[in-house]
KELUMVEX-863860 format. One record per residue (C-alpha): residue number from 1; residue in one letter; chain; x, y, z. Coordinates in nm, 4 decimals. Layout:
<sites>
(site NUM, a, A, (X, Y, Z)),
...
</sites>
This chain:
<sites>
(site 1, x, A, (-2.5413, -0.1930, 0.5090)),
(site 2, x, A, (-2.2079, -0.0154, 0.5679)),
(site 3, x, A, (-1.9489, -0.0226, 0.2683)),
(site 4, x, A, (-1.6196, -0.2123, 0.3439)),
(site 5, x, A, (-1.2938, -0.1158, 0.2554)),
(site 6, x, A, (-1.0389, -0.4035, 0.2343)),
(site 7, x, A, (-0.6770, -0.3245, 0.2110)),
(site 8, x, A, (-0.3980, -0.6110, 0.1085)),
(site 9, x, A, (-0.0093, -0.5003, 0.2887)),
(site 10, x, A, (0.2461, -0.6785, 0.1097)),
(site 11, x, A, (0.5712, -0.6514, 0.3401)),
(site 12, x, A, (0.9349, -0.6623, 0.2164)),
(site 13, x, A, (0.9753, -1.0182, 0.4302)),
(site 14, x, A, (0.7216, -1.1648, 0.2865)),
(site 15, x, A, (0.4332, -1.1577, 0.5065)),
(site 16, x, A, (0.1171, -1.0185, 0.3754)),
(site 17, x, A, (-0.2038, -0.8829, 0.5918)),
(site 18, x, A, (-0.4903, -0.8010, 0.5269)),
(site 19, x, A, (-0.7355, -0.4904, 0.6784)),
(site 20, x, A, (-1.0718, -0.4767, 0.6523)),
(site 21, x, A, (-1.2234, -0.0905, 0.7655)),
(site 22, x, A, (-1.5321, 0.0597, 0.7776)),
(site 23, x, A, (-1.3792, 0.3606, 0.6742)),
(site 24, x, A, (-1.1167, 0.4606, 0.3843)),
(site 25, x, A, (-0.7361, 0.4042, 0.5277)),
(site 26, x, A, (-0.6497, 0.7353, 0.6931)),
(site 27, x, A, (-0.3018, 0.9701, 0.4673)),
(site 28, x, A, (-0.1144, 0.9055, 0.8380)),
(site 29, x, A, (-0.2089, 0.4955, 0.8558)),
(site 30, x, A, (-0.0902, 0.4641, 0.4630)),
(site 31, x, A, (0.2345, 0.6536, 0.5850)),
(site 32, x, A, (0.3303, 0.4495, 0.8749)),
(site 33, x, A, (0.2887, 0.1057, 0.6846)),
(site 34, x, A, (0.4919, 0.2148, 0.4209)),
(site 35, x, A, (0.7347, 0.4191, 0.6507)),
(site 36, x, A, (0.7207, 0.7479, 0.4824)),
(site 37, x, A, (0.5242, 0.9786, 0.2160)),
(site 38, x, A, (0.3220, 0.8078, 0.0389)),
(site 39, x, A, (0.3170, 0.7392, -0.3685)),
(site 40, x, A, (-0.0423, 0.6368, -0.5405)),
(site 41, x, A, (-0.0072, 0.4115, -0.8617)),
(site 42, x, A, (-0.2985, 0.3290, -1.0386)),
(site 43, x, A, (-0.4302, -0.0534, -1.1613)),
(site 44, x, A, (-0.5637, -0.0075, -1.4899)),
(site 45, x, A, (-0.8826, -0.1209, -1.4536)),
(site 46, x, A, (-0.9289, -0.1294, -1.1075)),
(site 47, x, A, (-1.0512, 0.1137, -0.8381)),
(site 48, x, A, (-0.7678, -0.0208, -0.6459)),
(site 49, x, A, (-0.4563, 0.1330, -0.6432)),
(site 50, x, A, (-0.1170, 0.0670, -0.4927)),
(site 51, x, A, (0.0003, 0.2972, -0.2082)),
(site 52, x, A, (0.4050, 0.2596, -0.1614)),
(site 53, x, A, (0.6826, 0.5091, -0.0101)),
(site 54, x, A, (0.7382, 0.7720, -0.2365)),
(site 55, x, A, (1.1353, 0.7967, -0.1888)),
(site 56, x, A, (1.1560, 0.4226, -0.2031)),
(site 57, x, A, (1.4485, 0.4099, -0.4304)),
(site 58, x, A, (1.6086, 0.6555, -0.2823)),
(site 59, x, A, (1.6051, 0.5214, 0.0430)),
(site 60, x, A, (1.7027, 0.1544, -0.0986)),
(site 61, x, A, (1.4490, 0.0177, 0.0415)),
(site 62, x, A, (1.4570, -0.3908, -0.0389)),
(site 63, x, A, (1.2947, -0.5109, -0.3408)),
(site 64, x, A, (0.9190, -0.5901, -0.2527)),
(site 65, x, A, (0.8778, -0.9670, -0.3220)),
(site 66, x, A, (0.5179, -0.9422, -0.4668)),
(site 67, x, A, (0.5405, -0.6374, -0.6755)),
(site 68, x, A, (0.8979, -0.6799, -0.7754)),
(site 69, x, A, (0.9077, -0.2890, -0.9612)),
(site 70, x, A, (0.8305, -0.1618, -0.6604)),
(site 71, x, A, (1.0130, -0.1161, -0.3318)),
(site 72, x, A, (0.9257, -0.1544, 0.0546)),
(site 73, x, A, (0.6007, -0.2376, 0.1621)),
(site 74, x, A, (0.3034, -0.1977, -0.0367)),
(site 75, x, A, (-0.0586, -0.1607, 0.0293)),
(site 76, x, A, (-0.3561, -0.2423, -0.2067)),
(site 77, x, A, (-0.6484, -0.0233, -0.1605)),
(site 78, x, A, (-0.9132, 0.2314, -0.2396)),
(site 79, x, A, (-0.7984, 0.5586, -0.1709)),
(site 80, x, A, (-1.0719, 0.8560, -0.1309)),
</sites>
């Protein structure tokens, strides 16, 4: 049986999505959700890390509702 990878995209408006591939999430898919280069910060304890725009401050991008610390959208994942 193929492994799964299941991604959770937590958006600035509050919507929320979730991905299931067959594959990990390619660098260019984590860059268009989060609408720029991407940042990885580790979940102690977890495999999982969050993926979020690197220059999100910077830009002022809007508080992320979820993961208040942390702006824009942001997208819960493995990364290879």
């Amino acid at each position: 049986m193929q492994k799964e990878y299941t991604y959770e995209i937590f958006y600035v408006d509050g919507d929320y999505e979730k991905l299931v591939l067959p594959h990990p999430m390619e660098l260019e898919q984590m860059q268009e959700l989060v609408g720029g280069d991407i940042e990885l910060v580790a979940i102690m304890g977890k495999e999982d890390c969050l993926i979020v725009n690197e220059n999100g401050i910077n830009l002022r991008l809007e508080q992320n509702p979820i993961y208040k610390s942390l702006r824009g959208t942001v997208v819960k994942g493995y990364v290879d």
